[in-house]
C-alpha positions as CSV (number, residue, x, y, z in Angstrom):
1,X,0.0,0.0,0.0
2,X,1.5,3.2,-0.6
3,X,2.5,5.6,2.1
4,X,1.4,9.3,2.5
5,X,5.3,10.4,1.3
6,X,4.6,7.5,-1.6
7,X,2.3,10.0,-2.8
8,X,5.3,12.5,-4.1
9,X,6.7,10.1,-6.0
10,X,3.4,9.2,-8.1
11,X,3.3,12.8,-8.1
12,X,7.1,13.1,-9.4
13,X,5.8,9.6,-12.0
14,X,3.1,10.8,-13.5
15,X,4.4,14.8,-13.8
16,X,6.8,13.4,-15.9
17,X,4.9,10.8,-17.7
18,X,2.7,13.8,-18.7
19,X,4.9,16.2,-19.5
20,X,6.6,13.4,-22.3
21,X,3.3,12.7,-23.4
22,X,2.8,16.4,-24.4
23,X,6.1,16.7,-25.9
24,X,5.0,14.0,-28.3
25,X,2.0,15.2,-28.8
26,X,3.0,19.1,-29.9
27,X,5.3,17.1,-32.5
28,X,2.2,15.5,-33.6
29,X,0.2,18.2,-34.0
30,X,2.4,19.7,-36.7
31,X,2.4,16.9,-39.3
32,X,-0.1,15.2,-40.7
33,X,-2.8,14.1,-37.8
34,X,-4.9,10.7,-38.2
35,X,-8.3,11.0,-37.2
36,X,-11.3,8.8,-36.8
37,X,-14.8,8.5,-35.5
38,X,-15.5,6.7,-32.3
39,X,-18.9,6.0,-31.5
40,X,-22.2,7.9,-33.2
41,X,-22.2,10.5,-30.9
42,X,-19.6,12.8,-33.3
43,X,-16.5,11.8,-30.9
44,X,-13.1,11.2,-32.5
45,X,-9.5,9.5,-31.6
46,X,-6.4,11.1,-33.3
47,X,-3.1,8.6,-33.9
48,X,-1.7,11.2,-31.0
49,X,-4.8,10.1,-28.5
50,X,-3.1,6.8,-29.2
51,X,0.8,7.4,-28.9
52,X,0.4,9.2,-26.0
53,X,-2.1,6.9,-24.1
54,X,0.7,4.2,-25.0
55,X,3.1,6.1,-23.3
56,X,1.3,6.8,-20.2
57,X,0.8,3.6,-19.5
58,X,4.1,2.2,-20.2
59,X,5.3,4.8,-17.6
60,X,2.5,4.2,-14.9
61,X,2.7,0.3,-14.9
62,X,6.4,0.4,-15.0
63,X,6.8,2.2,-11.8
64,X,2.9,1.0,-10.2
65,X,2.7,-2.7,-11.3
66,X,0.2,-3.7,-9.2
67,X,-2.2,-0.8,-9.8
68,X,-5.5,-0.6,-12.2
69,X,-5.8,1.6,-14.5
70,X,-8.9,3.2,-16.2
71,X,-7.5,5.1,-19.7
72,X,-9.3,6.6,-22.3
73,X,-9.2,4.5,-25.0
74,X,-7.7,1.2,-23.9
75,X,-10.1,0.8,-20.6
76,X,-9.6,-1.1,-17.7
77,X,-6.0,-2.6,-17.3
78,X,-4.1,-3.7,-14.5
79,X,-4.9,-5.0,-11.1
80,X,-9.0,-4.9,-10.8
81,X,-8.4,-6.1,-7.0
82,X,-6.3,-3.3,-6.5
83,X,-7.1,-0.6,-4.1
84,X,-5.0,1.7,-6.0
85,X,-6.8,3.5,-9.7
86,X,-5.1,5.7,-12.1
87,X,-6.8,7.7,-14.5
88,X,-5.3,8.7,-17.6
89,X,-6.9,10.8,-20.2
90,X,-3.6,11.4,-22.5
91,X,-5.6,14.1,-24.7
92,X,-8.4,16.4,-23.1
93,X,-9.6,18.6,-26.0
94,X,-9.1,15.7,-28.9
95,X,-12.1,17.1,-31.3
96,X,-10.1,21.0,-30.4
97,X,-6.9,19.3,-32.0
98,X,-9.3,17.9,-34.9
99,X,-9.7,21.8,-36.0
100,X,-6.6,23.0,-35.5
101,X,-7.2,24.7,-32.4
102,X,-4.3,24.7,-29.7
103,X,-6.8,24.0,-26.4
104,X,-5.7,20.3,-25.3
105,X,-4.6,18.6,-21.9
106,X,-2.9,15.4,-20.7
107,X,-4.2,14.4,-17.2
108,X,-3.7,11.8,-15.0
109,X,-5.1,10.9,-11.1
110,X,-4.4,8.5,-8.4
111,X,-7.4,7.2,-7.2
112,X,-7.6,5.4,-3.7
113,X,-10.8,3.3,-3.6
114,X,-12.1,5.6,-5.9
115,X,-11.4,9.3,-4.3
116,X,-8.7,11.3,-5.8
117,X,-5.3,11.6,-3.6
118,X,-3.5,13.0,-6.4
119,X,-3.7,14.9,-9.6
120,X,-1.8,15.9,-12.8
121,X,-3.0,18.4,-15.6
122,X,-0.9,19.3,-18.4
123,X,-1.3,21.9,-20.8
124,X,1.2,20.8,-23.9
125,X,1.0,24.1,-25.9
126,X,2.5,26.6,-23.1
127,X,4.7,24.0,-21.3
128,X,2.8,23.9,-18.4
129,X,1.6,21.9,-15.4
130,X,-0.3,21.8,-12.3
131,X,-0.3,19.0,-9.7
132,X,-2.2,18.0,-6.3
133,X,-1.9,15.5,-3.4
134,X,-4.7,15.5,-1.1
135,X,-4.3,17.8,1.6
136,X,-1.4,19.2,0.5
137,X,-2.5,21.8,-1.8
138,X,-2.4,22.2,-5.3
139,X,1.0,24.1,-7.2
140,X,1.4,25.3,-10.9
141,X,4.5,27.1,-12.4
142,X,4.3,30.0,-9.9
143,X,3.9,27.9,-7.1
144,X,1.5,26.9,-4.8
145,X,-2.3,27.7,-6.1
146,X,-5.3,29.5,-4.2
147,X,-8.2,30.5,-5.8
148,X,-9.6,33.7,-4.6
149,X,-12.9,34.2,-3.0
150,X,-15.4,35.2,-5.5
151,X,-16.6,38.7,-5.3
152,X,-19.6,39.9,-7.6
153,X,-18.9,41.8,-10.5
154,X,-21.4,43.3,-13.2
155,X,-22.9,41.1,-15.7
156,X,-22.4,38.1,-13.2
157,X,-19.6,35.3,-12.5
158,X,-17.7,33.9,-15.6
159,X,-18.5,29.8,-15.6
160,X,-17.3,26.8,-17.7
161,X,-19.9,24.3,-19.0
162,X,-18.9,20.8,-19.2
163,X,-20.8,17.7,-20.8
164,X,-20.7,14.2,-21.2
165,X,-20.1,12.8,-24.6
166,X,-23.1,10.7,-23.9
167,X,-25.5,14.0,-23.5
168,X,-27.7,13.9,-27.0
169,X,-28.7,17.1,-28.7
170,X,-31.7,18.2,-27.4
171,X,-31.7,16.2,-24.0
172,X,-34.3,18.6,-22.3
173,X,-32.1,19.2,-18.8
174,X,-29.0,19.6,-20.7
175,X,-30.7,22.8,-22.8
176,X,-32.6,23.9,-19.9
177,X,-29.6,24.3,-17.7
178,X,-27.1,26.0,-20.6
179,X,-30.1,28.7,-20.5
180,X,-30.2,29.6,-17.7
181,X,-26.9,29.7,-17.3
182,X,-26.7,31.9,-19.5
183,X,-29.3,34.3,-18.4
184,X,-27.4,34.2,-15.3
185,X,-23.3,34.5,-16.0
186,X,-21.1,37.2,-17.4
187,X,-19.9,34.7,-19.8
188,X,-20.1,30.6,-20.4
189,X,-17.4,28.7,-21.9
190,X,-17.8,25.5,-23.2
191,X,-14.1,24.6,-24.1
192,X,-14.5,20.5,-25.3
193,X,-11.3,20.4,-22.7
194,X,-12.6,20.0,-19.2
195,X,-9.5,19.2,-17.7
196,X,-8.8,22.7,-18.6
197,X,-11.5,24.2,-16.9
198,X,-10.7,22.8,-13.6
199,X,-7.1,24.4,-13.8
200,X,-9.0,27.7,-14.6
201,X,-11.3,27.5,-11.7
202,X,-8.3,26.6,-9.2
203,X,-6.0,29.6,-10.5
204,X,-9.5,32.1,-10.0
205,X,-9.5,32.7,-14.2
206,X,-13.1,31.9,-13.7
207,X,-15.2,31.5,-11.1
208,X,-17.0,28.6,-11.5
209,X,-18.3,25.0,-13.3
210,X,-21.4,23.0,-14.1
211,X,-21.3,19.6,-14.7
212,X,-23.6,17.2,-16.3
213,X,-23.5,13.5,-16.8
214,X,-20.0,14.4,-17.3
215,X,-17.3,11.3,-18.3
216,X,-14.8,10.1,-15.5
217,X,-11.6,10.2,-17.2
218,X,-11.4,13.6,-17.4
219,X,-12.6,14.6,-13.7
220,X,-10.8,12.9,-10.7
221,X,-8.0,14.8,-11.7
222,X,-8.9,18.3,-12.4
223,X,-11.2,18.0,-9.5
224,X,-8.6,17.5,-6.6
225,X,-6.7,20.6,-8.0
226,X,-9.9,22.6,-8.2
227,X,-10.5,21.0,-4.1
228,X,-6.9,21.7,-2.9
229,X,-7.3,25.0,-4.5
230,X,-9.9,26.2,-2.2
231,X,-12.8,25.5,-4.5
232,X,-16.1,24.2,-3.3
233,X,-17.6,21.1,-5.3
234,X,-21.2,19.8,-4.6
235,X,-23.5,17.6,-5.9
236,X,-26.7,19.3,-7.8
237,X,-28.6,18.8,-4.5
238,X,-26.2,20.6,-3.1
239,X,-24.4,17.3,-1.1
240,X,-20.5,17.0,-0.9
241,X,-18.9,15.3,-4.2
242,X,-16.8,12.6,-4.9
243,X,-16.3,10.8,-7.9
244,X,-16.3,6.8,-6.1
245,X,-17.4,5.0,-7.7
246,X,-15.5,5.2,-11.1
247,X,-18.0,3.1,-12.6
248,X,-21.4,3.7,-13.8
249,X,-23.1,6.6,-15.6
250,X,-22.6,10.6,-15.8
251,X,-21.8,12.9,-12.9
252,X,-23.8,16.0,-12.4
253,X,-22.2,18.9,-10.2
254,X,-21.6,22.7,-9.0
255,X,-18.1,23.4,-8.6
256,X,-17.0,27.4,-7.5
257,X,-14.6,29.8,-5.9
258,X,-16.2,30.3,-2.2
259,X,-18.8,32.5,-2.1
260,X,-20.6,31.4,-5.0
261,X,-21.7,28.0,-4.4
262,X,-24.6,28.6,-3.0
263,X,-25.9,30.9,-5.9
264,X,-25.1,28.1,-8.6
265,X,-26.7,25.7,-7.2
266,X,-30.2,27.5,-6.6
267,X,-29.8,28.1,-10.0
268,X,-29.6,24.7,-11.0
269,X,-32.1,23.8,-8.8
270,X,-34.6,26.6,-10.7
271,X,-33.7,25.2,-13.9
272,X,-37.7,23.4,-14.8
């Protein structure tokens, strides 16, 4: 079983192992990119999704042999009897690197028994990366991270939108909730790279995040930076959040800077 100080070497594993992935991927992304569907739902997996999700594993069973591991594209691997999960998603934003548009992310988390005790994001265009082990904060390039209290500002809080790829058009909660977001915020983004998102909501960039029937790849992650950040996650009724099981369907949630929480979930909770 791994240790607390255990957890700064995973940390130290899968920084690097993400940081190589990106690498490869930037070189990727300026030749001649393979791309395909996967599934009917207008998803798609590049050659790079593949490369790097080859490498990420090579590095994580390497050094964590007896682990499970739950990855993007290859599934379940490793250990299922193990009390110790990675998640890998080795390309956040795959359908923004279909277009040509530089807004991707390589993540990886530790899970123990399914709850988070450590998280990588990587952001390959600008270099950089932002880590957490529970209850030891989260850091970025400056350092350690805090996101600031929200304080109100005109035309309302800036918020990221964040989907599963099982959500059809026209699922009725789905469309009621992006409406009245926004009626409600300054500004929504819906960035297709929600690994992203959660690094924006730990640095304060935005101020908060809505979730709905979101995947589970590309949350355990984010979310423990978000959490050792200082931001506050909750369930849509407004009950503490944790992504155990990492099985099963979609995950609907409020995540915010404090102060806000308790707006975006009445607002949720008005949405017919």
């Amino acid at each position: 079983m791994l240790q607390e100080t255990d957890l700064e070497h995973a940390r130290r594993i899968a920084v690097e192992a993400a940081e190589a992935a990106g690498r490869l991927i930037v070189v990727g992304t300026r030749g001649t990119i393979e791309i395909n569907a996967k599934g009917d739902d207008g998803d798609v997996v590049t050659d790079l999704d593949l490369a790097a999700e080859k490498l990420l594993l090579e590095r994580v069973l390497t050094a964590f042999p007896g682990h499970a591991v739950i990855a993007e594209e290859s599934g379940e691997l490793g250990d299922a009897e193990s009390e110790w999960t990675w998640v890998i998603d080795p390309l956040d934003g795959t359908n923004n690197v279909a277009i040509g548009l530089p807004l991707y992310a390589v993540g990886l988390a530790l899970c123990r028994h399914g709850r988070p005790e450590l998280g990588v994001v990587h952001e390959p265009v600008t270099g950089r990366t932002w880590s957490a082990v529970r209850g030891r904060g989260a850091i970025g390039p400056g350092g350690p991270l805090s996101a600031p209290p929200h304080r109100p500002a005109g035309g309302g809080p800036v918020l990221a939108w964040i989907q599963g790829y099982g959500v059809r058009r026209g699922d009725a909660v789905a469309c009621a909730l992006k409406a009245g977001l926004d009626r409600r915020a300054r500004r929504v983004l819906r960035l297709w790279a929600p690994l992203l998102a959660w690094v924006m909501l730990a640095r304060g960039d935005i101020d908060g995040i809505v979730g709905y029937q979101t995947g589970i790849v590309d949350l355990p992650g984010g979310l423990l930076i978000a959490q050792e950040a200082g931001a506050v996650v909750s369930a849509f009724d407004g009950t503490p959040f944790d992504c155990a099981p990492l099985t099963g369907g979609g995950r609907d949630f409020v995540a915010s800077r404090a102060g806000l929480q308790e707006e975006l979930l009445a607002a949720v909770r008005r949405t017919p």
